[in-house]
KOLLUM-36979 format. One line per 5 residues: their letters; for each residue x, y, z negated of C-alpha. Coordinates in steps of 0.1 Angstrom, whole numbers. Layout:
% KOLLUM-36979
a = X,Y,Z  ...
% end
This chain:
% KOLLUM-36979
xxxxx = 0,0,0  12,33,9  29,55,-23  30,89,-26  53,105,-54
xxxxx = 43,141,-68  75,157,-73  86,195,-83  101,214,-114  77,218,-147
xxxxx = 44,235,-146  36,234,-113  4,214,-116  16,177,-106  -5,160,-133
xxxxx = -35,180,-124  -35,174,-88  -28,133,-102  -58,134,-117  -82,147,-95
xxxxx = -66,123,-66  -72,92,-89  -110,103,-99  -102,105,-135  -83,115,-162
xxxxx = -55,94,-166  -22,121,-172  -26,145,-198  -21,184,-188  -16,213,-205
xxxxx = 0,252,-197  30,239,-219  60,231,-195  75,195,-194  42,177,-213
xxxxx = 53,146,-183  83,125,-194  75,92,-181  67,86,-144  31,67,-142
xxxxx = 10,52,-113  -25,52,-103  -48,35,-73  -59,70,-58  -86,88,-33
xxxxx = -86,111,-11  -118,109,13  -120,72,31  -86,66,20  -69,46,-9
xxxxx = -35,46,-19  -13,46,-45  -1,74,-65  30,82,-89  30,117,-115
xxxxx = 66,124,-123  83,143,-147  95,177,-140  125,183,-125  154,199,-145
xxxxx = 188,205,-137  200,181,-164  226,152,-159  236,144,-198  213,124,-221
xxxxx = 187,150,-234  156,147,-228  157,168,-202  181,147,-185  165,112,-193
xxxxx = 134,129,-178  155,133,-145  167,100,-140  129,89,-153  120,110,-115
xxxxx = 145,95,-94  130,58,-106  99,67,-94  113,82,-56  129,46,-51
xxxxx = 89,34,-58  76,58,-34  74,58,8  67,98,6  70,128,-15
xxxxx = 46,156,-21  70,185,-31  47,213,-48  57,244,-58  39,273,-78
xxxxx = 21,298,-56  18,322,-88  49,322,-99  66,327,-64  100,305,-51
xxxxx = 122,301,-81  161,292,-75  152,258,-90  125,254,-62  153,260,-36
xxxxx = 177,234,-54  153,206,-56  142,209,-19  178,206,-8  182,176,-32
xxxxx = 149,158,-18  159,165,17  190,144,7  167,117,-4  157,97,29
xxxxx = 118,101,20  95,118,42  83,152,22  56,175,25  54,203,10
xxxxx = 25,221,-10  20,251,-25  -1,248,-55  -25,273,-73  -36,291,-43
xxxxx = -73,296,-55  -70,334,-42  -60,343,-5  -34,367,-17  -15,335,-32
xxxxx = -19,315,-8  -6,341,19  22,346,-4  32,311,-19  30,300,22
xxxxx = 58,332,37  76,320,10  75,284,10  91,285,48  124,289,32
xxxxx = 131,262,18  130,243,53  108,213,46  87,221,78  53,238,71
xxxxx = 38,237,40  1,234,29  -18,256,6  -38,240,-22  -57,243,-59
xxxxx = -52,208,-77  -76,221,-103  -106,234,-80  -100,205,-49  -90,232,-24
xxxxx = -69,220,4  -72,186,3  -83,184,38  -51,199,51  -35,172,24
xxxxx = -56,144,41  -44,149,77  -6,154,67  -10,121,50  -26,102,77
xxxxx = 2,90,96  17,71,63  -13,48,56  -18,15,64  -47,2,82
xxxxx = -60,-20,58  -65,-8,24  -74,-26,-8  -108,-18,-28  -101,-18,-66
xxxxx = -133,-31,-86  -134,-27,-124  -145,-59,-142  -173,-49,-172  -182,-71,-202
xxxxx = -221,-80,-202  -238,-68,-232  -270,-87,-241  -293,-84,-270  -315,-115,-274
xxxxx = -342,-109,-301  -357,-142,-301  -357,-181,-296  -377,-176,-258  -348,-159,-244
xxxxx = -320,-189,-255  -335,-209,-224  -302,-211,-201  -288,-186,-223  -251,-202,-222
xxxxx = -248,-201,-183  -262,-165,-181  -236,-152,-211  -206,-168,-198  -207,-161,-162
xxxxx = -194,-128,-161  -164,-142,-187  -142,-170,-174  -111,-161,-177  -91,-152,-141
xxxxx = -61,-162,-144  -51,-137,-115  -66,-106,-130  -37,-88,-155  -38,-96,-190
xxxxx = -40,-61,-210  -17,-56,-237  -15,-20,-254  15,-17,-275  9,11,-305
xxxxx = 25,19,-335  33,49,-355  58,70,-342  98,55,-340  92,21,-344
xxxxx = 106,8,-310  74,10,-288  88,20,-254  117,-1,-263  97,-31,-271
xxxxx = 83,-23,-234  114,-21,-216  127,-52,-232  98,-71,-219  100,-60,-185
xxxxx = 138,-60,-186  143,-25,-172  144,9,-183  107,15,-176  102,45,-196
xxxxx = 119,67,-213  138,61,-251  153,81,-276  160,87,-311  136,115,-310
xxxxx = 105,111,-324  74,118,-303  93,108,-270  63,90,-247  29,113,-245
xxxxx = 8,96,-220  1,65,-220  18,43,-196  6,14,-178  34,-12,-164
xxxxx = 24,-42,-142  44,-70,-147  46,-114,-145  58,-135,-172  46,-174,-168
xxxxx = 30,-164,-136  2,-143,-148  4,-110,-145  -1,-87,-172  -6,-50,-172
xxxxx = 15,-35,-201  6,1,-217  28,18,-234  13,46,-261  23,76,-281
xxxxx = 29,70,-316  1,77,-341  1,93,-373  -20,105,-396  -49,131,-389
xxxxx = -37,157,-409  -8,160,-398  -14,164,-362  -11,200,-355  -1,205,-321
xxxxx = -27,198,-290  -8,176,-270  -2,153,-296  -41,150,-301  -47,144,-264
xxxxx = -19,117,-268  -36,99,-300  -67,102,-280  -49,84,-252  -34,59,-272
xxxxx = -74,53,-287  -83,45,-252  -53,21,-242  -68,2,-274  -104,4,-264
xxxxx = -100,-8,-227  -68,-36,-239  -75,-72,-249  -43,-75,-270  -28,-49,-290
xxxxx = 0,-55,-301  7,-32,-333  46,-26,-335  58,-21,-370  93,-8,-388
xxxxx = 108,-40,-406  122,-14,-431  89,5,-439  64,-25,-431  28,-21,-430
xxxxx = 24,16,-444  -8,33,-449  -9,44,-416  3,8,-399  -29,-6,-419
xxxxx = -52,22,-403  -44,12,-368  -46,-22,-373  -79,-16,-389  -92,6,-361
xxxxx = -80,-23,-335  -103,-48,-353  -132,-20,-356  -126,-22,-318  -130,-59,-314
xxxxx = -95,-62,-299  -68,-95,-305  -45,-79,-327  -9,-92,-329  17,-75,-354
xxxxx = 53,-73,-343  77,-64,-367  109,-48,-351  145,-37,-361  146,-75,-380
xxxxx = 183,-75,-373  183,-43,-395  174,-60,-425  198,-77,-454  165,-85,-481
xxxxx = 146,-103,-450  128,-133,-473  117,-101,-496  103,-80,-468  86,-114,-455
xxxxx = 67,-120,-488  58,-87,-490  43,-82,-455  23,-117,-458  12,-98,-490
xxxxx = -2,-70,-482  -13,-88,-449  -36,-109,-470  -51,-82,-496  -52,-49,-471
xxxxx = -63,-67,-439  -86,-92,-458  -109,-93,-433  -90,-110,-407  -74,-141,-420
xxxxx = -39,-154,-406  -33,-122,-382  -4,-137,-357  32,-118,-363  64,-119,-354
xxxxx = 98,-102,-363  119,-90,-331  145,-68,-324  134,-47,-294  168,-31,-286
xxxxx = 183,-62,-285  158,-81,-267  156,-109,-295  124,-127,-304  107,-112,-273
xxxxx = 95,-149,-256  87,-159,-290  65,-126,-290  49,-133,-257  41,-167,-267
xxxxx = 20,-161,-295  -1,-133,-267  -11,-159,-247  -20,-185,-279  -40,-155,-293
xxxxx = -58,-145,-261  -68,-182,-254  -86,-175,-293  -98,-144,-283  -113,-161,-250
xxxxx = -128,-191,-274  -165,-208,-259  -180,-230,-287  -210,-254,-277  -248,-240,-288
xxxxx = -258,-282,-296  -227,-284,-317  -226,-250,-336  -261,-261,-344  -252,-291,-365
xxxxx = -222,-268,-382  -249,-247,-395  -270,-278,-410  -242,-285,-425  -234,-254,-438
xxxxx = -264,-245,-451  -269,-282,-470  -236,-273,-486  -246,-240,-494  -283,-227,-491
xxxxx = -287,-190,-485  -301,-174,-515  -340,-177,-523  -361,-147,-519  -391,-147,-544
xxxxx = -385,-182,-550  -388,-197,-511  -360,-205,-494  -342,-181,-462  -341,-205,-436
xxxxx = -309,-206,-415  -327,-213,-379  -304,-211,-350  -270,-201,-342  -256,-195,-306
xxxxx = -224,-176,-291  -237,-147,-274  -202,-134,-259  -166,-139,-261  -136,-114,-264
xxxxx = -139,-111,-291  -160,-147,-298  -196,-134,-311  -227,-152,-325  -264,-143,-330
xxxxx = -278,-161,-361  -316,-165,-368  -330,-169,-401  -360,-162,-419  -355,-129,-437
xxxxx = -328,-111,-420  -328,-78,-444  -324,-105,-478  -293,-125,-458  -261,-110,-484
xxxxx = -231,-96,-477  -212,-123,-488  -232,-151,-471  -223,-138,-440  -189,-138,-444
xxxxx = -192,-171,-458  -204,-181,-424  -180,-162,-404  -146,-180,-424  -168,-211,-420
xxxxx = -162,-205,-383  -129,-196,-383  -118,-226,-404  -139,-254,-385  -138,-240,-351
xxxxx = -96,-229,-350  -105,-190,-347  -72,-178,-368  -59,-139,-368  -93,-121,-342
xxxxx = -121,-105,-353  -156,-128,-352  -187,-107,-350  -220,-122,-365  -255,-109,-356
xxxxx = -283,-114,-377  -313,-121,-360  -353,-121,-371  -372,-155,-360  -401,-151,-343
xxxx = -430,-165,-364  -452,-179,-340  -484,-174,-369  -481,-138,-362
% end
């Protein structure tokens, strides 16, 4: 599939213009310079045509190991991606030197580039970004506003010549959603529920990788994909958007998204780190495993246990990894004390799956990637209506539910109503007098009998239908 990269120095609306080309809001922009660090791709549109899109980081004349510099080389990654480059320059602020030093770099470059002159909403800009734009001798440029969709017909027929005759159609796969309020609708019920969720083993497994921030995210993700994917640092607050990698391991392909770290509300002050946490919420939302990176030295803070318990909230397959293990001398004692607090602060998820890596030195990392797929076969479970009827007997023989006014709250049916994460729909009697702690005793029940260990099981409590009424 054709690539187009969007290249130019800070500011000049190259995650706007990403955006709008891939129908949504997937980079985050703000009027602060440099909010792009890592380079990230997207299917995009542009009239009848699809293709594929890559937002840079700005370019800075910086060749050491700042930011600035890592954000460079983090560019020229992307180019080698890329069969063309959209070189845009701002048509407020006029030709800068930097403008002029770029162009003569990309012409270097081997890659076709066209130029655009962004933020031409008025025809005084435009009329003045264009006189100037001739200068920098990348043929004739194009006038455009990324933020109000003007130009893109100009952009549509400079682009024309680069792509292919047949294009792919991306469709989004959806999880059905069904209420079923009563015994009539159970008939067929398993074949209608489960359609829509065998598991494809050529669609990409989605793992989000969070964490609070410093902990070895991006470098967990670089060590996976063995390449220097996105940026690192000792800096905290390095990676802002969240980045999606696609990658095979075992032949399955996964797609891997990399997130800013998260820290507590109150101290998020500053408004790109809010649109990043809200970023990093959505990886977690739309992911199927999250894997929740931890600091072997600081294990399972306050903040660690309030992401872990936002990714069970979400009903996502949570797996801890606990990096910088090569770090620690007192390993048995940091063990015991993160199977601890494990056990009495994430209570409601017994035998949550973790392991201790080092990201930086690509130990453990298989190990890691083993126990994803073990927990996303959980995650993916489908458990028999006939047999999860003759559980609940069972159960219920062992342990009635308690009486209400002296007559017994019958236990009725039980039936799987969805998977990912495994969910049930359990009708009894008097829904509103089932306890709290009965249904928990069901939903251990089922993660004991039925091999469910370390994902969240959901239980819906039903009202029979009294057929007296």
């Amino acid at each position: 599939m054709f690539t187009l990269a969007l290249v130019g120095r800070p500011n000049v609306g190259k995650s706007t213009l990403f955006n709008k080309l891939a129908g949504k809001k997937l980079a985050i922009v703000d009027d602060t310079p440099g909010v792009t660090r890592d380079w990230r791709e997207s299917s995009a549109h542009l009239f009848d045509r699809t293709f594929r899109i890559i937002d840079t980081a700005g370019l800075e004349e910086r060749f050491d190991d700042s930011i600035e510099g890592r954000m460079r080389r983090q560019t020229e990654a992307a180019l080698s991606e890329s069969d063309a480059v959209l070189f845009m320059i701002d048509g407020r602020a006029g030709l800068t030197a930097l403008d002029s030093h770029f162009a003569g770099w990309l012409r270097k470059q081997k890659k076709p580039v066209i130029l655009a002159v962004n933020k031409c909403e008025n025809e005084r800009a435009a009329q003045s970004g264009i006189a100037e734009a001739y200068a920098l001798g990348l043929g004739e440029p194009i006038a455009i506003s990324a933020e109000h969709g003007l130009g893109m017909e100009d952009l549509y027929h400079l682009l024309d010549p680069y792509f292919a005759e047949s294009e792919e159609e991306a469709t989004a796969d959806g999880e059905e959603n069904e209420n079923f309020d009563d015994l009539d609708d159970l008939e067929g019920l398993e074949d209608y529920i489960f359609a829509q969720e065998e598991d494809d083993p050529e669609k990409p497994l989605k793992i989000a990788i969070v964490g609070r921030p410093n902990v070895g995210k991006s470098t967990l993700l670089n060590a996976i994909v063995e390449d220097e994917r996105v940026m690192t640092g000792p800096e905290a607050g390095i990676t802002r958007d969240a980045i999606s990698v696609d990658w095979r391991y075992q032949d399955r392909p996964f797609r891997l998204v990399d997130t800013a770290g998260m820290r507590r509300k109150s101290k998020v002050q500053n408004a790109i780190e809010k649109m990043s946490v809200e970023d990093s919420l959505r990886a977690i939302r739309l992911a199927q495993i999250v894997i929740l990176v931890i600091d072997a030295n600081a294990p399972l803070e306050k903040q660690d246990l309030q992401i872990a318990e936002h990714i069970i909230e979400e009903g996502r397959a949570l797996i801890i990894a606990v990096n910088k293990w090569d770090s620690l001398k007192n390993r048995n004692e940091v063990l015991e004390d993160l199977k601890y607090k494990m056990e009495t602060s994430l209570a409601q998820i017994k035998e949550i799956p973790f392991q201790t890596i080092s990201a930086i030195n690509g130990k453990n990392i298989d190990k890691l990637l083993e126990r994803v797929l073990e927990t996303y076969v959980f995650w993916n479970k489908r458990i028999s209506t006939a047999g999860l009827n003759r559980w609940l007997a069972g159960m219920e023989s062992r342990n009635p539910a308690p009486l209400i006014s002296g007559r017994r709250n019958r236990l009725k049916y039980i039936t799987q109503i969805k998977t990912r994460p495994p969910t049930f729909a359990l009708w009894v009697s008097r829904p509103d007098k089932l306890p709290a702690g009965y249904k928990r005793f069901i939903i251990n029940g089922l993660r004991r009998d039925y091999g469910l260990p370390g994902i969240p099981v959901r239980l819906l409590v039903r009202k029979s239908k009294n057929p007296y009424a």
